[in-house]
C-alpha positions, 0 to 999 in steps of 0.5 A: 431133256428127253420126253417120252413119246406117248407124252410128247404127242399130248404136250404138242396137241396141247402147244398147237391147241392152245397157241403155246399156253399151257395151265401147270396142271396141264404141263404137269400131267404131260410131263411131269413135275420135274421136267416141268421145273427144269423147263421153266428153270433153264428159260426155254419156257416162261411162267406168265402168272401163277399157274400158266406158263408159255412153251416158249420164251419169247414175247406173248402174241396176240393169240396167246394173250387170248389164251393167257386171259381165258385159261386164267379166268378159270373153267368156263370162261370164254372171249366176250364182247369186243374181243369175241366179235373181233375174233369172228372179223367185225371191225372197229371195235377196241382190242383191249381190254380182253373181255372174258365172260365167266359163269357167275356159279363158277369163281374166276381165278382171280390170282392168276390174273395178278402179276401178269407179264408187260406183253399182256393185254389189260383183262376185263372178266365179266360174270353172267348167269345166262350162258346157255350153250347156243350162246357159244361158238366152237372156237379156240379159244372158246367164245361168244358167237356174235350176235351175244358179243355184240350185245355184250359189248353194247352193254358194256360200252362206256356211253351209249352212243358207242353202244348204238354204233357196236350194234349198228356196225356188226349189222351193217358189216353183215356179220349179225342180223337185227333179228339175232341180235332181238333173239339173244336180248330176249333171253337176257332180261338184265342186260346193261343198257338193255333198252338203248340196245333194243332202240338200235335193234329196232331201228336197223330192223326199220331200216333194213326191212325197208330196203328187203320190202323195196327189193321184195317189189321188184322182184315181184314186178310191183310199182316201186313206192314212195319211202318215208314220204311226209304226210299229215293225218287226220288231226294235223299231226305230221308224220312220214310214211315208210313205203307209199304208193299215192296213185293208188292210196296204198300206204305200208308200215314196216315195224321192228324185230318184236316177236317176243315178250310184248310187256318188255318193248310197249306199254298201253299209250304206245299201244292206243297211239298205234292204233289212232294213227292206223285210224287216222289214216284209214279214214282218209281212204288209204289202205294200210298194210302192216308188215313185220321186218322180220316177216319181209325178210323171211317170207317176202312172197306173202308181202309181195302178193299182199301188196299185189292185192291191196294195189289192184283194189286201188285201181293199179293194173299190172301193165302200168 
């Protein structure tokens, strides 16, 4: 079959684009109906499912199961989940099913997903009403960026534990920050395992903050401090201590990513016991600073000379 020009340049853009995958309304448009027909006919192209086909006709590669799974989905379906963040290079996480996340106004198309080939990976397609556009990457295919493919797939993990390992993965393989991923769980107020996710936000942002605040001291030439020390309030009550500095009675706290909604991550108790364990510790004669994490990350200068202040009221001199 001879194609004509202006049309062979749109059928290749389209080929290279989309890995060899093409919608039969695309195929159509480049070609023609009956080329189209003849192509499929004479094997040099297969028919994946109703209305895809692969220019081509050998066995589906990974890349095109991609494209197979977002093109049947329908308009606006994107890589999700798992399969977003593995695309983006956070390792670890299983490659099947191929997550697709669907605007909920928009039907998926459900009948191209029927009858898929043996070389096509299993297709989960998930439906959101909350997709805004910073949500999404510019990719081919099209898909998640990865702070919301990682809560995506926590909420879409089959216990919890894997939830919590999804977070904490990204985090520590340095693809996402715990304030991101605080930022995209904001906006999503009905996300599954929505609270286990903001436990495992707020702990990494814990620890992490800990580690900035450590390398914020130094760089300021302050006394390193004792981190998570045991101690005991004034009412007996144990507990531990996130930076501490005993020779000059200096006691920090770092807390976790909220900057957000406060009636969504404390209620009231959380709120009073807070503030009695502050007291307790204060009428001991330490002196205690507060830091968000996310404060220590951003502006650790500020904390630094915040630190600086509170150690020389304690008697610290900056020779020792």
């Amino acid at each position: 079959m001879i194609v004509p020009d202006e049309r062979a340049g749109v059928l290749e853009r389209l080929v290279a684009e989309q890995a060899g995958v093409l919608t039969v309304a695309q195929a159509r448009t480049a070609l023609g109906e009956r080329a189209v027909r003849g192509l499929v006919r004479s094997g040099r192209w297969r028919s994946i499912s109703r209305g895809l086909l692969l220019a081509g006709s050998g066995r589906l590669t990974r890349e095109q199961q991609l494209w197979v799974a977002v093109l049947a989905a329908g308009s606006g379906a994107v890589l999700a989940g798992a399969t977003a963040a593995i695309e983006a290079g956070v390792r670890g996480l299983r490659i099947e099913p191929v997550h697709v996340l669907v605007p909920s106004a928009r039907r998926p198309g459900r009948r191209s997903l029927r009858g898929m080939p043996i070389d096509m990976a299993a297709v989960a397609v998930h439906r959101t009403t909350v997709l805004p556009a910073a949500h999404l990457e510019v990719g081919r295919p099209p898909r998640t960026i990865v702070a919301r493919a990682l809560v995506d797939a926590a909420g879409w993990a089959s216990s919890a534990r894997q939830a919590q390992e999804i977070v904490a993965g990204g985090c520590q393989q340095g693809w996402v920050s715990p304030e991101e991923l605080a930022a995209v769980l904001e906006v999503l107020p009905r996300a599954p395992r929505r609270q286990v996710i903001r436990q495992s936000i707020d702990g990494l942002a814990q620890a992490y903050g800990r580690i900035e605040f450590v390398r914020c001291c130094r760089r300021a030439g302050l006394p390193e401090p004792e981190l998570s020390s045991r101690r005991t309030d004034g009412s007996g009550r144990a507990g531990w201590w996130d930076a501490y500095w005993r020779a000059w009675r200096v006691h920090v706290e770092i807390d976790g990513t909220h900057q957000g909604d406060v009636r969504d991550w404390v209620d009231v108790r959380n709120q009073v016991a807070d503030l009695e364990h502050q007291n307790d510790i204060s009428t001991t004669g330490d002196r205690v600073l507060q830091f968000p994490a996310w404060l220590v990350r951003t502006h650790p200068d500020q904390v630094a000379d915040t630190v600086r202040r509170a150690l020389l009221a304690g008697g610290w001199g900056p020779d020792e």
